[in-house]
N, C-alpha and C positions, 0 to 999 in steps of 0.2 A: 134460607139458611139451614144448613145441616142442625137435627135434634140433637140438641146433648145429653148426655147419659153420663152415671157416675164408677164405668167401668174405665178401670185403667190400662191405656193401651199405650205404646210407644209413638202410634201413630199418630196420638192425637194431638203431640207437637204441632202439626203440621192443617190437621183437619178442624180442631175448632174453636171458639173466639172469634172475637169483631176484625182483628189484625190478621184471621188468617185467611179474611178473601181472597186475597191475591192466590196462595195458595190453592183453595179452592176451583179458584180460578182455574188452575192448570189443570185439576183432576177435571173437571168438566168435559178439558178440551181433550182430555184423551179416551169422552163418553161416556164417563162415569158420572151416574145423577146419585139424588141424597141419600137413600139405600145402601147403596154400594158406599160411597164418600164416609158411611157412621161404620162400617163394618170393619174387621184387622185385616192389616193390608199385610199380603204375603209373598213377597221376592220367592220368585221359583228360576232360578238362574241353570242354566244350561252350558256345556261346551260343545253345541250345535254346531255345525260347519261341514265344510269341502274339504279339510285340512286333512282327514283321516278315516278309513270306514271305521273307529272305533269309537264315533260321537257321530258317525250320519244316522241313528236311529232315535237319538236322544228328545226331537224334535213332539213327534204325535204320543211317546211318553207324558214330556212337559205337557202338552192338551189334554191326557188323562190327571195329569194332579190337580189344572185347575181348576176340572169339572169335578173334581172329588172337594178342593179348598171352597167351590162355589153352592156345592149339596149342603156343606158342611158350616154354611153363615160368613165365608169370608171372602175379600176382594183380592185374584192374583194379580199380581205384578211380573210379570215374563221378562228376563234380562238377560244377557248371553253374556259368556267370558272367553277367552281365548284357550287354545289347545294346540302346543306343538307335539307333532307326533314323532314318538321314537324310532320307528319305522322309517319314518322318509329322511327325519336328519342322522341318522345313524353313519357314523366314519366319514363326517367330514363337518368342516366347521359350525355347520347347524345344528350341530349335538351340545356346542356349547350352552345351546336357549335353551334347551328339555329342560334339567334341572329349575335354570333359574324362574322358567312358567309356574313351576309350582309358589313359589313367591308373589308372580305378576297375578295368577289368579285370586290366590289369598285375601292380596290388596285390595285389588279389583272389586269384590262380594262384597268386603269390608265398607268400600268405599257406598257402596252403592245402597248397602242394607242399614248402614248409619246416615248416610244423608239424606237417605228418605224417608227416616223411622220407621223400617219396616219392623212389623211384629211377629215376622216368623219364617224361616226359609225353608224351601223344597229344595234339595240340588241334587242335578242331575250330571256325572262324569261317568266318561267311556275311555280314557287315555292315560298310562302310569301314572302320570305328573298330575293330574286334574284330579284326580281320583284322592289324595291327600292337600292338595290345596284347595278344594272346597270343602275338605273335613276341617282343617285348620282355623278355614274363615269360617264354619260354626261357633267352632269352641271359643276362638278371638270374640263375635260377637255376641256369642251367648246367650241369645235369642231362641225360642223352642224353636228345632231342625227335625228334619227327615232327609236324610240322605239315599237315594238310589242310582246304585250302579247301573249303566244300559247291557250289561250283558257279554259276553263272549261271541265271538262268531259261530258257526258250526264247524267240523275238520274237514277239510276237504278229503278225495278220494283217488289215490292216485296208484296203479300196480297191487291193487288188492289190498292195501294198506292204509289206516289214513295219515293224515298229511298236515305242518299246519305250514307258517310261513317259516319257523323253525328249520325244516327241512331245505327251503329253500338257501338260506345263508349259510346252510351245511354244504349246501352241493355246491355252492361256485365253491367251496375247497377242494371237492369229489372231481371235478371238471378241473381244475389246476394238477390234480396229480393221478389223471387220467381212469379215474375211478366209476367214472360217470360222463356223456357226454354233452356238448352244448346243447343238442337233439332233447335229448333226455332231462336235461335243467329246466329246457323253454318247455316242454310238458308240464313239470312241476312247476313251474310259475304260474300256469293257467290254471291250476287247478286247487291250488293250495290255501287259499283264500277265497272260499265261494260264498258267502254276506258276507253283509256289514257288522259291526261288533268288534269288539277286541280280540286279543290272539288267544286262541282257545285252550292251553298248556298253564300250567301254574307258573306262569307267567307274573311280573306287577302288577299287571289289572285288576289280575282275578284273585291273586292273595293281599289286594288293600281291597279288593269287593267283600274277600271273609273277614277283615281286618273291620270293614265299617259294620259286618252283624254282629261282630264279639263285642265290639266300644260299646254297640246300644244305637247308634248314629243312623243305621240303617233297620230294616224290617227283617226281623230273622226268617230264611228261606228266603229271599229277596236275590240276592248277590247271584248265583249257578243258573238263572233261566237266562235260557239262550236270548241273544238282542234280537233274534227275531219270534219268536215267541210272542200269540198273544196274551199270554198271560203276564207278560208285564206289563200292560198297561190296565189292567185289574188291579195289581200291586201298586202302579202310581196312584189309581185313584185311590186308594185307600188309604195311600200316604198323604194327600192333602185331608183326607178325614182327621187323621189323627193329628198331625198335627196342630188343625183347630183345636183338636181337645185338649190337645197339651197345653197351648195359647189358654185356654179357659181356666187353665190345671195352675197354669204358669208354671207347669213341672213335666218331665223331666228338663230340663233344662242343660245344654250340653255339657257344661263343666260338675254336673250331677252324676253325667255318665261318664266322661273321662276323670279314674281314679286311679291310684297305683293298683289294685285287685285287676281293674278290666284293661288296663295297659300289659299285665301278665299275661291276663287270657289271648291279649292280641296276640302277642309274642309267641303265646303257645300255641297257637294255629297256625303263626308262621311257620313253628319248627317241626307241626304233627303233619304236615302237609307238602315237607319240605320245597316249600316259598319262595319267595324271591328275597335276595340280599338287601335291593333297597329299601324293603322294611327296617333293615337297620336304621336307615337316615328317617323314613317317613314316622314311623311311631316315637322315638325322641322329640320329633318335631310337633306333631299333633300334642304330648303330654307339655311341651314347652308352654304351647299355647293356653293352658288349664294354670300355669303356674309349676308344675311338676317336673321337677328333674328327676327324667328317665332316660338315663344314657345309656351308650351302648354295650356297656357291664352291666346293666340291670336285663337287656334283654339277653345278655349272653348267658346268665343264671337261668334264665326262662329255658332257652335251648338246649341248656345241658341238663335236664331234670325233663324234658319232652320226651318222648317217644315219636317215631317216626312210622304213621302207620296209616300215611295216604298213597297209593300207588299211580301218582301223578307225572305227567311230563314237562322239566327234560328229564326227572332222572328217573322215573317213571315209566307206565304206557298208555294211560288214558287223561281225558282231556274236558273240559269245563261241563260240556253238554253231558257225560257218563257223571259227575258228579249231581248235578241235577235228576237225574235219572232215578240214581239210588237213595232220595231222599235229601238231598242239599246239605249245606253246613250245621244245622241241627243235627242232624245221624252222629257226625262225626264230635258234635260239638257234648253230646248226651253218653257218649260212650269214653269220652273227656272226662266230663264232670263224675262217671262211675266211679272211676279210677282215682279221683282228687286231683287230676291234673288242671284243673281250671277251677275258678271260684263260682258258686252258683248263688253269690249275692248280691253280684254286680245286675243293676234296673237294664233293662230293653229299651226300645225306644217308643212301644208303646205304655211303657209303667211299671211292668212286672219283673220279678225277680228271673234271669236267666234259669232259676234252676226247674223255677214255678211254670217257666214258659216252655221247657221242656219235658215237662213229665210225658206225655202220650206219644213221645218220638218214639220211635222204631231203629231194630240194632242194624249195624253194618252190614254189608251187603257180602266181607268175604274178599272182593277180590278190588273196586275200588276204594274202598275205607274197610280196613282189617280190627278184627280184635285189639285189644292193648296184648293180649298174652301171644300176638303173633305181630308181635310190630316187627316191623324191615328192618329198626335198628333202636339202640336202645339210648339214643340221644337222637335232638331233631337233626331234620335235615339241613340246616344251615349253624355255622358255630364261629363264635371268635376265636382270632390267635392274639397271641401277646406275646411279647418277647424283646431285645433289644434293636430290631429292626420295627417293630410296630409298636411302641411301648401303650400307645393310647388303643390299640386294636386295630385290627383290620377282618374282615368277612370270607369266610370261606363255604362254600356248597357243596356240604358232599354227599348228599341225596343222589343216588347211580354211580359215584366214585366207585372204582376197583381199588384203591389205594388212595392209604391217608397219610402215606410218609414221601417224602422226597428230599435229594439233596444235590447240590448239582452249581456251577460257575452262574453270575450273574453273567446277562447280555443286556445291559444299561442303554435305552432309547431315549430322548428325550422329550417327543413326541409321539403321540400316536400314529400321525403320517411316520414316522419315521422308519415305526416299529413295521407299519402294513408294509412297506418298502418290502425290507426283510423276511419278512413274511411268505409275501408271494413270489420271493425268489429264492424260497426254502432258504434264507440265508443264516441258517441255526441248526442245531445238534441237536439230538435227542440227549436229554438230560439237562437239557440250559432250564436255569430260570430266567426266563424274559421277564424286565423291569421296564415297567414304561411308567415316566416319572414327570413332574411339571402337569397334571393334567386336576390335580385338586379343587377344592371349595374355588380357595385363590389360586392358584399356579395354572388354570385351564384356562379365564376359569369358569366357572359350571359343571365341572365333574363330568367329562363325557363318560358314556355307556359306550362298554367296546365288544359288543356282541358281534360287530364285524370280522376283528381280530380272532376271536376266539372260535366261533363259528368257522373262518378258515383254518383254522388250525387243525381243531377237530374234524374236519370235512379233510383232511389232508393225513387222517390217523393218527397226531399227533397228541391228538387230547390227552391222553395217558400219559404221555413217554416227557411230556415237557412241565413247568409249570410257569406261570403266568402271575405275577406281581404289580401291581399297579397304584398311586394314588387319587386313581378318578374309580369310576362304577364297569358294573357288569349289567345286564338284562338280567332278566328274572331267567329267561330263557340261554343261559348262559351254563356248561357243563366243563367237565373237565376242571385240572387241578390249578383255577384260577381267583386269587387272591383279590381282592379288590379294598377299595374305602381304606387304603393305609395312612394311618393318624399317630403322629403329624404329618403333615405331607412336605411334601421337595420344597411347598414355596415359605413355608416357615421354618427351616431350617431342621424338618425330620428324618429322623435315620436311613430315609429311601432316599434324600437328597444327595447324602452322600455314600452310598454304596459305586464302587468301580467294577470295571469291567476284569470279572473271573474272583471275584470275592464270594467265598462258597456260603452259598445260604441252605440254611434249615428249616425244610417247613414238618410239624407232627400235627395231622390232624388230629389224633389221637388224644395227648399230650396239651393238645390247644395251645402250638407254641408255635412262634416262627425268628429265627436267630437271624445274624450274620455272623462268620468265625472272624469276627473282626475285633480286637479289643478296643475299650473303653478310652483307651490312651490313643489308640490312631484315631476313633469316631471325634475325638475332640480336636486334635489335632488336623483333622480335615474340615471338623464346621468354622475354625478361625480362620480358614479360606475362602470359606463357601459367600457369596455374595448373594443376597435378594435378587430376585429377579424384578426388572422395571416395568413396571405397568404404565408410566409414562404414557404409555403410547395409545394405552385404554380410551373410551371412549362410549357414553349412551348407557345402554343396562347392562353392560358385562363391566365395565367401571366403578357403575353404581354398587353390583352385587359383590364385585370385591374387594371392595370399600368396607362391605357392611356386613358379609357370611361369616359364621363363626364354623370350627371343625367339626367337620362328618360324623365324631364318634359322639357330639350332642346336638346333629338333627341339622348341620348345615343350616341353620335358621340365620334372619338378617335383622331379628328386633328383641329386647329382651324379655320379650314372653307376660303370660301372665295380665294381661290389660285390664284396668276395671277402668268402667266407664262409670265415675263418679259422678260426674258430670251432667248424665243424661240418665238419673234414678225417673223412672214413672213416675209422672204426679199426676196425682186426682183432681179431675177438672171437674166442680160441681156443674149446677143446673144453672146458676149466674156469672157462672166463668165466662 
């Protein structure tokens, strides 16, 4: 029989007492003797797979944590969760699952790290979606975490330039309006993606990678080494070190680290770095899970007081591995905190005060992270509108915009397919605002990402000359005057739902507004027409999640947040328990 000991651990639900041979039983037959069986057991959960090279690395990572959890006095438990990649379901009905995996992982962890009392988790994500939904199921379980991202890929090299898959979803626009040829395309297909890892552009990956060292959730300097780099697997092992210690500490503890101060600091590397848009939805979501309402006005306050002073792509020219280079998100994050644009009180996820863990950084390098007194622009690169077309917000990126005002007739789609239709048979003007609508929380649903759409466009020269309106998402990797996350959306009866075709819309990125010249008396007088749409026909987990998703502009979540697990407080098992 396993020794007992009067250290309180989670696991010991499971491990000791007369009633819990059976129990025992099991850890046995998975090889583990009494040593192991008395030590904290520690879920190191992975989104491992063939699905995407943006988690084919994550694997001999996970074997450096456990060899760091196993130095460090503790038993790992290795689990895998699921990863759809945005990449392969992009512009067509598999886009609908992206979003909702970030939920299915959530659960997933949750599931797995409460029903086996586990006392601490490693997680390892390489994919947009994964990448916030194993931040989430930290903070849900509340458990001491370490979180690490797997990395970025390296850029490919293609005509003297580099390359990433960005360029690729550009050029079938470049090949439709004769820009570039098929010759030419299928070159840059081969070459644009040379590892594994995620898309190397300040892309979603890599700005919820800086988004987990600013929480505290991740190891600062962690996030920017390339996924193939052996130095992340140094980094894992060190992160199952620490995490024992914090198991020992039983601090920090994630809901220690997510507070309103480091949900700012999130926000404000979104916006110094000009980031991806769906940090709107994912940092809502992560503080939902703390308890904390932080909607998409509290990040939009972050963005307008940011400076914009990372010279990243799309709107940018350089790309994950040059961030790394010049010193990782610490540089950027220490030349932050000079300026007062971040808090330096918010805890790390080793213990320390962010501002204490940055004293011996070193300044910006100049050309990819700049001075504050030479920022690109003097609000971040991504910003909310508001207005009576978007009343609850919608996201706009204007990191590389030439222009932040546009005015122009609606061209109302009411799908995505419908819109691509038009699209590729240039079937619109320069000056339209394309409205592609029904694609929301609920109305999709899942929120597709339409970096398809937009990528042709812009690949067809039109990025400028048009804009782009939506209530589903964008890619991080998404440029051009394209609005996305419009809240309320079509399927609840929001002012996108009913806008028609040639109703003159206003967008001022300036201004942070976006209109319809429509008055108050038609919008009403068109929603006592407007009918729900039947989900009838729904079915499985796109049923399930629009049953259950709440709106975009608080984090698209499906549960109301905040969990305490009263129920399962640690107790102290003596020496005759």
């Amino acid at each position: 029989m396993v020794k007992k000991n009067r250290n309180t651990l989670r696991s010991h639900v499971t491990t000791l007492g007369l009633d819990r041979t059976p129990h025992r039983a099991f850890l046995r037959g998975m090889g583990l003797d009494d040593e192991a069986i008395s030590k904290p057991f520690i879920g190191v959960v992975t989104t491992a797979g063939e699905t995407t090279p943006c988690v084919m690395n994550l694997t001999p990572q996970a074997k450096a944590a456990k060899s760091g959890i196993q130095e460090a006095g503790g038993t790992p438990r290795e689990f895998t969760t699921i990863s759809v990649s945005d990449g392969l379901s992009m512009n067509h009905q598999g886009m609908k699952f992206s979003l909702i995996s970030r939920e299915v992982i959530a659960d997933s962890i949750e599931l797995v790290v409460r029903g086996h009392a586990y006392d601490g988790i490693v997680g390892f994500g390489g994919c947009d979606k994964n990448l916030p939904g194993i931040m989430m199921a930290m903070v849900r379980c509340n458990v001491p975490s370490i979180f690490l991202y797997g990395g970025s890929a390296l850029p490919g090299h293609w005509r003297n330039k580099e390359v990433s898959v960005l360029d690729a979803y550009e050029g079938v626009g470049s090949v439709m309006t004769n820009k570039m040829t098929v010759d030419e395309l299928e070159e840059l297909e081969k070459v644009c993606l040379p590892t594994v890892g995620a898309c190397p552009g300040q892309f979603t990956a890599n700005t919820m990678g800086m988004v987990s060292e600013v929480l505290g959730l991740a190891l600062l300097g962690s996030s920017m080494i390339p996924s193939v780099y052996s130095e992340r697997l140094e980094v894992a092992r060190r992160a199952g070190i620490i995490v024992m210690k914090n198991i020992k500490n039983n601090s920090p503890l994630p809901r220690d680290l997510i507070t309103r101060k480091s949900l700012e600091n999130a926000s404000a590397i979104v916006a110094a770095t000009g980031g991806s848009t769906n940090a709107g939805l994912h940092i809502p979501a992560i503080a939902h899970e703390a308890g904390i309402k932080f909607t998409l006005d509290d990040v939009a306050e972050v963005f307008d007081r940011t400076p914009l002073i990372a010279n990243l792509r799309p709107g940018g020219i350089y790309h994950a591995k040059d961030v790394y280079e010049v010193g990782g998100v610490p540089v950027l994050l220490k030349e932050m905190l000079e300026h007062n644009l971040i808090h330096g009180d918010c805890i790390t996820a080793d213990g320390r005060l962010l501002g204490d863990a940055l004293e011996s950084i070193g300044r910006p390098d100049g050309k990819v992270f700049l001075s504050r007194n030479k920022a690109l622009s003097e609000t971040g690169g991504v910003v909310v509108l508001k207005g009576n077309l978007c009343p609850d917000g919608a996201l706009l990126k204007v990191a590389g915009l030439q222009r932040l005002v546009h005015e122009g007739p609606a061209q109302v789609f009411e799908s995505e397919e419908e819109c691509m239709e038009a699209i590729k048979k240039r079937a619109y003007s320069e000056g339209t605002v394309i409205v592609v609508r029904n694609e929301g929380p609920k109305g999709g649903p899942g929120m597709r990402e339409m970096l398809g759409l937009t990528a042709i466009i812009y690949g067809q020269g039109m990025g400028e000359k048009v804009a782009l309106l939506t209530d589903g998402r964008f890619s991080g990797a998404t440029r051009g005057m394209c609005i996305g996350y419009a809240s309320p959306e079509a399927a609840v009866a929001g002012p996108i739902g009913l806008i028609k075709n040639g109703d003159i819309i206003t967008i001022d990125g300036n201004k942070r507004t976006i209109n319809v010249k429509v008055s108050n008396q038609e919008l009403a007088k068109r929603r006592k027409k407007w009918t729900q749409p039947d989900l009838a026909n729904l079915a499985g987990s796109l049923q399930k999640y629009a049953m259950t998703v709440g709106p975009a502009n608080l984090g698209a979540v499906t549960h109301s947040g905040n969990v305490q697990w009263d129920r399962e407080k640690v107790i102290s098992l003596g020496e005759d328990d």
